[in-house]
C-alpha positions in Angstrom: 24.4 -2.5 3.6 25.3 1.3 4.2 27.2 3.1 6.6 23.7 4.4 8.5 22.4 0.7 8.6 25.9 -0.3 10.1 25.8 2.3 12.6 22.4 1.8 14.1 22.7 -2.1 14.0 25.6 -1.5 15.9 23.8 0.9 18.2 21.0 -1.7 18.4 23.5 -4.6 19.5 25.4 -1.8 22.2 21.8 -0.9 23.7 21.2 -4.2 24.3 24.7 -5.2 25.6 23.2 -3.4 28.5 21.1 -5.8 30.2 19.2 -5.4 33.5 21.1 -3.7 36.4 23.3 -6.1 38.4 21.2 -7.2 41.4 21.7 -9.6 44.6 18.4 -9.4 45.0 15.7 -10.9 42.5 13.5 -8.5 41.2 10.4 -8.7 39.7 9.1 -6.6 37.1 5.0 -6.6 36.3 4.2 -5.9 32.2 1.5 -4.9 30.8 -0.1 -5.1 27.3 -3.1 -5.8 25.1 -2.4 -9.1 23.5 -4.4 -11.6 24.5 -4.8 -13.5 21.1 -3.6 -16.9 20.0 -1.9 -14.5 17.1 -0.3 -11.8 19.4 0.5 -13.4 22.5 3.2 -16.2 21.5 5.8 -13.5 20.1 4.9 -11.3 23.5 5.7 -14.1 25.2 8.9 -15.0 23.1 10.2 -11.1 24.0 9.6 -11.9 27.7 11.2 -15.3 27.6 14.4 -14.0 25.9 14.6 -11.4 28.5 14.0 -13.8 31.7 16.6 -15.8 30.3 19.1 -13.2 29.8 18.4 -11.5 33.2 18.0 -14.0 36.4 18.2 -11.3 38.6 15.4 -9.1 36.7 12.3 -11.3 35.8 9.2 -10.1 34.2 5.4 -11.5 34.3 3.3 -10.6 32.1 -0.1 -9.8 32.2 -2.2 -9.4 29.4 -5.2 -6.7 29.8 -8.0 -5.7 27.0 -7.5 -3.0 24.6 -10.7 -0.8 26.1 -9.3 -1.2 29.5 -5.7 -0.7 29.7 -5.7 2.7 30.0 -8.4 2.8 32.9 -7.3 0.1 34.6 -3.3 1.4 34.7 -4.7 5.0 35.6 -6.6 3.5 38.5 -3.4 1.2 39.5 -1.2 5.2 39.7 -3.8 6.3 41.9 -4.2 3.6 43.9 -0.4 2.6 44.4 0.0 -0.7 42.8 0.3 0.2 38.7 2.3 -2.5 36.6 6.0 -1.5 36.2 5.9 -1.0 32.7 2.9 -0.4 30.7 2.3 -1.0 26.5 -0.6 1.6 25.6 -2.1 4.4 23.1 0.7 6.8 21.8 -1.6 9.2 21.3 -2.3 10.2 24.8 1.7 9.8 26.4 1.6 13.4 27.0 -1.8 13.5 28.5 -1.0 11.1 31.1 3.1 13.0 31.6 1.0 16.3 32.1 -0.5 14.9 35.0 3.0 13.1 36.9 1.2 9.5 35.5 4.4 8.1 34.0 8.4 8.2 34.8 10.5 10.9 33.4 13.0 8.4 31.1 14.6 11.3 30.7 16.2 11.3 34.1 17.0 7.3 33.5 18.9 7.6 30.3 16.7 7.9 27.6 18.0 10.8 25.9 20.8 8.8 24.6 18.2 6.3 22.6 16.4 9.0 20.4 18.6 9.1 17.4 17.7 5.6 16.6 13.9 6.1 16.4 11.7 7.5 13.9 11.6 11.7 14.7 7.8 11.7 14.4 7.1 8.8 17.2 9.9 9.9 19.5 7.8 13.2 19.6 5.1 11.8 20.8 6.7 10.5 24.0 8.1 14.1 25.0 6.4 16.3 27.1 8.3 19.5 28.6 11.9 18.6 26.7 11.7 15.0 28.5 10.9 11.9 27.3 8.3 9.8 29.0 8.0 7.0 26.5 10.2 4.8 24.3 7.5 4.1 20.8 7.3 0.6 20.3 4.8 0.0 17.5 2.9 2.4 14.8 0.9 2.0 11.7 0.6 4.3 8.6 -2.3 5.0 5.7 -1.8 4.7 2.1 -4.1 5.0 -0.9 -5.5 1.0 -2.1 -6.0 0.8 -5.9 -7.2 -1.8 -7.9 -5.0 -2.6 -10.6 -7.7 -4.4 -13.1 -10.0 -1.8 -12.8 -7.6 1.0 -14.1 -6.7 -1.5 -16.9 -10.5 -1.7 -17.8 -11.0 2.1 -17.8 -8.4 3.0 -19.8 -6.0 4.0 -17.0 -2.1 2.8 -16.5 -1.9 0.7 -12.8 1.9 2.1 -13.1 0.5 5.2 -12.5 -1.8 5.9 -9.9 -2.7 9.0 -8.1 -0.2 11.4 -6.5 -2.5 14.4 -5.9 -6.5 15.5 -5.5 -7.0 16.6 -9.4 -5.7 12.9 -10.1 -8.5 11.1 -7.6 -11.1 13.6 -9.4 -10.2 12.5 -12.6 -9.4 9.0 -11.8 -12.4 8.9 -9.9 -14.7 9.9 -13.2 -12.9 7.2 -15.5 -13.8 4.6 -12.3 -17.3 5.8 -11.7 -20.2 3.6 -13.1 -24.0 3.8 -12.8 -26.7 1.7 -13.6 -29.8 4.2 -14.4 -29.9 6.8 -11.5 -28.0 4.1 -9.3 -24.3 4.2 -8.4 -22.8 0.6 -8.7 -18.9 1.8 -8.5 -17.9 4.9 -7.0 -14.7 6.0 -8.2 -13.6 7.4 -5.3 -14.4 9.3 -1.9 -12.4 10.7 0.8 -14.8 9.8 3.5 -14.1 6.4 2.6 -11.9 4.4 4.1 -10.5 5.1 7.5 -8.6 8.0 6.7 -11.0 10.7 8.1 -11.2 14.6 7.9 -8.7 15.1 10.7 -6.6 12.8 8.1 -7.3 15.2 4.9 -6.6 18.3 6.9 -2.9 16.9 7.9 -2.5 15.7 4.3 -3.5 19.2 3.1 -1.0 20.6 6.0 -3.0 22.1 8.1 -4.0 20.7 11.9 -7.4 21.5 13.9 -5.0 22.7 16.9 -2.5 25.2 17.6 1.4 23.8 17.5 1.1 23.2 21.3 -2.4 21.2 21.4 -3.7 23.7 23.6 -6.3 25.4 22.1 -8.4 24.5 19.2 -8.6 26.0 16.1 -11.2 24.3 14.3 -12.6 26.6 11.7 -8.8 27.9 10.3 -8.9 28.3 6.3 -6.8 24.7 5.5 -9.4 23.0 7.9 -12.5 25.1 5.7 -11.1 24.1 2.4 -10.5 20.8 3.7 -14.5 20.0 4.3 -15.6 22.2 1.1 -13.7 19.9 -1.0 -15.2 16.8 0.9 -18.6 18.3 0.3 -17.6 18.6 -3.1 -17.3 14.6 -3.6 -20.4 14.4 -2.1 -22.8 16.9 -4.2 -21.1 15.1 -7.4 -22.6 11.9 -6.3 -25.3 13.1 -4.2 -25.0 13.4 -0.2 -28.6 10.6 0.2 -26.7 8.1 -2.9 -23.5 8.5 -0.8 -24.9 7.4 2.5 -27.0 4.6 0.5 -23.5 3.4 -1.2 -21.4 3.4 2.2 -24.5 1.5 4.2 -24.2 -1.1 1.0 -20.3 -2.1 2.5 -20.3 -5.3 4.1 -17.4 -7.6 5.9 -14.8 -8.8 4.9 -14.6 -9.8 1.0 -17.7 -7.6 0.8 -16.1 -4.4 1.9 -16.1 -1.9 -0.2 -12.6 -2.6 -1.6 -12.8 -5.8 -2.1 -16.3 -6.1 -3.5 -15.4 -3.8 -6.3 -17.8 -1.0 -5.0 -15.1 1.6 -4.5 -11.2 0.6 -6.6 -9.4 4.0 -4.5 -9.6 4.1 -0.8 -7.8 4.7 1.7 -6.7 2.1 4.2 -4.6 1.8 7.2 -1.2 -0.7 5.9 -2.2 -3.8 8.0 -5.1 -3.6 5.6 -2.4 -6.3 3.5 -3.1 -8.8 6.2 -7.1 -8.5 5.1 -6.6 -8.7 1.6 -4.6 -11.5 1.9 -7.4 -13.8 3.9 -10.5 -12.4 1.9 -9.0 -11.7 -1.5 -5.9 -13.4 -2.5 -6.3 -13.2 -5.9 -7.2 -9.5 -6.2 -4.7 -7.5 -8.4 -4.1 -4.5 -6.6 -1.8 -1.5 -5.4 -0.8 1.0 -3.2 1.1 4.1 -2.8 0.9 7.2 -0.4 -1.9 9.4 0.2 -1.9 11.7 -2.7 -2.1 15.3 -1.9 -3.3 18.5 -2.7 0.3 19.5 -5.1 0.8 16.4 -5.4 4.1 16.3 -3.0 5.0 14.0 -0.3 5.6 15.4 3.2 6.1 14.4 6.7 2.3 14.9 7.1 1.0 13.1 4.0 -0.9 10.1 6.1 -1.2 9.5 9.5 -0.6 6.7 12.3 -1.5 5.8 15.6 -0.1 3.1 17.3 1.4 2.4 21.3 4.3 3.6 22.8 5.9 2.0 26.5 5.6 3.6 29.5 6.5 3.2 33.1 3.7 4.1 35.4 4.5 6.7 38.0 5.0 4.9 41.5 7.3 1.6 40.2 10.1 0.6 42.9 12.2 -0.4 40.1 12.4 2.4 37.8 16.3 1.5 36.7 15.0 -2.4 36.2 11.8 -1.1 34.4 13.4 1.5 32.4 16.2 -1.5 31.5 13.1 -3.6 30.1 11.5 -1.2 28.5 14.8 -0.2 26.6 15.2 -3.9 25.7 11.7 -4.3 24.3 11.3 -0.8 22.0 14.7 -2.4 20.6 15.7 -5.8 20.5 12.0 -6.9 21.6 10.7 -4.8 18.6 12.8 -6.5 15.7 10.9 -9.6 17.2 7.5 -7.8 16.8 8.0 -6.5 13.3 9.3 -10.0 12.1 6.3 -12.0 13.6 3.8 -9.5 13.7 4.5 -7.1 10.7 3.6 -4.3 12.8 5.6 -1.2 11.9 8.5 -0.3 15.1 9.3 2.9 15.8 13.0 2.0 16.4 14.5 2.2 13.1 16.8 -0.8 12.3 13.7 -3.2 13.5 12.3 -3.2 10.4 14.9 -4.8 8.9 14.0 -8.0 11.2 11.3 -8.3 8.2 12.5 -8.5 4.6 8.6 -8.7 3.1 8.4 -6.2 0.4 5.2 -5.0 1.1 6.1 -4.5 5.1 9.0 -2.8 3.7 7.4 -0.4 1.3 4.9 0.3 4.2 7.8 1.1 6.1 9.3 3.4 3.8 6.0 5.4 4.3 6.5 6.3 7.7 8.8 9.7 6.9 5.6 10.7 5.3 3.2 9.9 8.2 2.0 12.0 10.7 1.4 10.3 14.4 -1.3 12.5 16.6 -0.8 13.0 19.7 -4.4 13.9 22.1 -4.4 17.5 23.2 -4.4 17.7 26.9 -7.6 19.3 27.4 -9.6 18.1 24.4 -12.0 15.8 25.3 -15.3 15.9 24.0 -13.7 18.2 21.1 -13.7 15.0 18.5 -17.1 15.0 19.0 -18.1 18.5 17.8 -15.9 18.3 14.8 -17.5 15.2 13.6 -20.8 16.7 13.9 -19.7 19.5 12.2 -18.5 17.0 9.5 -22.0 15.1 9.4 -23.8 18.5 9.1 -21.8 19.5 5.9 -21.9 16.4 4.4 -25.2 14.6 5.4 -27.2 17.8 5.7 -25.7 20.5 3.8 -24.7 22.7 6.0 -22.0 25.6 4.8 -18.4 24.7 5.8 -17.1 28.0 7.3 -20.7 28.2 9.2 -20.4 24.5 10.1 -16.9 25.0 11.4 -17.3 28.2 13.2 -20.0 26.8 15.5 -17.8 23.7 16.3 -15.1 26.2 17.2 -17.2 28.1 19.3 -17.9 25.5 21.2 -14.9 23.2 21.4 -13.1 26.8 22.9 -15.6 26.9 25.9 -15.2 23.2 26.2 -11.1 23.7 26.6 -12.0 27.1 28.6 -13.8 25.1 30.9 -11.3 22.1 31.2 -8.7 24.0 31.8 -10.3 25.9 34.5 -10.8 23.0 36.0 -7.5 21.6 36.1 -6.2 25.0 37.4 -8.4 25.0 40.4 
């Protein structure tokens, strides 16, 4: 083991030391989270358990709340007075709700001092104003799926797959098969998969906002050349024979992976746990997002993921902040081991010695976690219709993306008139 694994082990053991304020009084802490399944909810329950046990004085119950209403349903308990003490939700909108005095400044409870053991990238995604407003927990990351016996079969070595956009073009047309006028394998796509356009234009280095989130900036060159090269996949195989193929996917083993249909796509990593129910024999791959040079950087793929929070109005923010410490550290080496979800605290992922979680852990300086703009609702919208009128009706790119920015600056305009007032 090297000195940098030593040190934050040690870190992670010293973090951890530091249990629960000492208290006369019993406190209670309320949790909540998303897990409700027979899958996720034993290990949440383990995490709680080890903590009640270490920490008389500081119990937490946990309540387990749907994915589609967490958010709403925590919102409405900071308006109304009576949110949970500490909250597991989308890391992508932590500085949405820290914009509007919805979560605790951690910052003030000691937070600061945790950063260096956490991935850069997630711990950004927490801090709004220079203070930190949630501790990442949990976070996923793409990579380009390839399968291995259909390179064999057209000629290409599986040791060498893909590492930039020529590659997938020429990969693609070794891959490609048709059957008359009919496409039975399609090589490869970039709308494919669940890697996106918002994805390709990261990957290409470019974003659809300014560095602050603030204002859109939808139709910038990287973002132009971004669609043009999508539409470019799609006049090779023909917009109509590209909608046909994708509407041809089905579940599981008949996805467009596994079937055969498509041998490159994109994929989010828990993908592994997919293939290995619907297709455990398949010989396959992966390896990062290839990208335009053919280069790996910080923005190469892209996660999502949840980050903790403690809802604005607790009575226990020490005990809260003391739990949430405990589970974005010691709670998450229980999570990756169990779970083989990704953790944003570094030395967790050594609580799972699986290659493959590994590897997909390795991709994580290469992965880009989004964080919502502020005022950008409703802008998601007009770029995917933008999207869908380039690729399913031909539309020009710049023209395309010029309207959607037109209108995505009136919506911010507007809603941030409105917050103003």
């Amino acid at each position: 083991m090297n000195r940098k694994v030593l040190v934050m082990t040690g870190m992670l053991i010293g973090l951890n030391a530091l249990a629960a304020p000492s208290l006369a009084q019993r406190v209670t802490l309320r949790f909540s989270a998303h897990w409700l399944s027979e899958q996720r909810r034993p290990t949440i329950n383990r995490i709680v358990d080890t903590w009640n046990q270490r920490n008389p004085n500081v119990q937490v119950e946990y309540t387990g709340v749907p994915f589609d209403q967490i958010i709403t349903k925590t919102l409405a308990g900071v308006a109304a007075g009576n949110a949970p003490d500490v909250v597991v939700i989308d890391i992508r909108t932590s500085k949405q709700r820290a914009a509007k005095n919805q979560n605790v400044n951690m910052s003030a409870l000691g937070a600061d001092q945790l950063k260096s053991g956490f991935y850069p990238n997630l711990w950004a995604t927490g801090t709004y104003n220079g203070k930190q407003y949630a501790l990442p927990f949990v976070t996923d990351t793409r990579v380009l799926f390839y399968n291995k016996d259909a390179f064999k079969a057209a000629g290409l070595d599986p040791n060498k797959p893909p590492r930039s956009w020529d590659d997938l073009w020429t990969y693609a047309a070794k891959l490609d098969k048709k059957d008359g006028n009919r496409w039975t394998r399609i090589g490869f796509h970039p709308n494919f998969g669940d890697f996106g356009y918002d994805g390709w234009v990261t990957n290409a280095g470019g974003s659809l906002w300014d560095a602050g989130y603030d204002n859109p900036r939808i139709n910038n060159p990287t973002a132009v050349k971004v669609l043009a090269w999508m539409k470019k996949w799609n006049d090779k195989y023909g917009a109509a024979n590209v909608a046909a193929f994708k509407a041809s996917f089905g579940g599981g083993a008949q996805d467009e992976f596994m079937s055969g249909k498509v041998p490159m796509v994109v994929r989010n990593g828990n993908y592994l746990s997919t293939l290995k129910q619907y297709a455990p024999n398949l010989n396959f791959g992966f390896v990062a997002v290839p990208t335009e040079d053919g280069k790996q950087d910080g923005n190469s793929s892209w996660g999502g993921g949840f980050n903790i929070e403690i809802p604005r109005g607790t009575d226990h923010p020490k005990e809260a902040f003391a739990f949430a410490r405990y589970l974005a550290t010691e709670g998450a080496k229980i999570w990756a081991a169990e779970q083989n979800d990704l953790p944003g605290y570094q030395v967790a992922r050594l609580a799972n010695k699986n290659p493959n979680f590994l590897k997909l852990a390795g991709n994580l300086k290469y992965t880009f976690v989004s964080v919502a703009p502020i005022y950008g609702a409703g802008v998601d919208t007009v770029v995917s219709k933008a999207v869908d009128d380039v690729l399913l009706r031909g539309k020009d790119p710049k023209a395309a993306l010029d309207e959607a920015q037109a209108t995505a600056t009136k919506m911010v305009t507007e809603a941030q008139r409105n917050a103003s007032r």
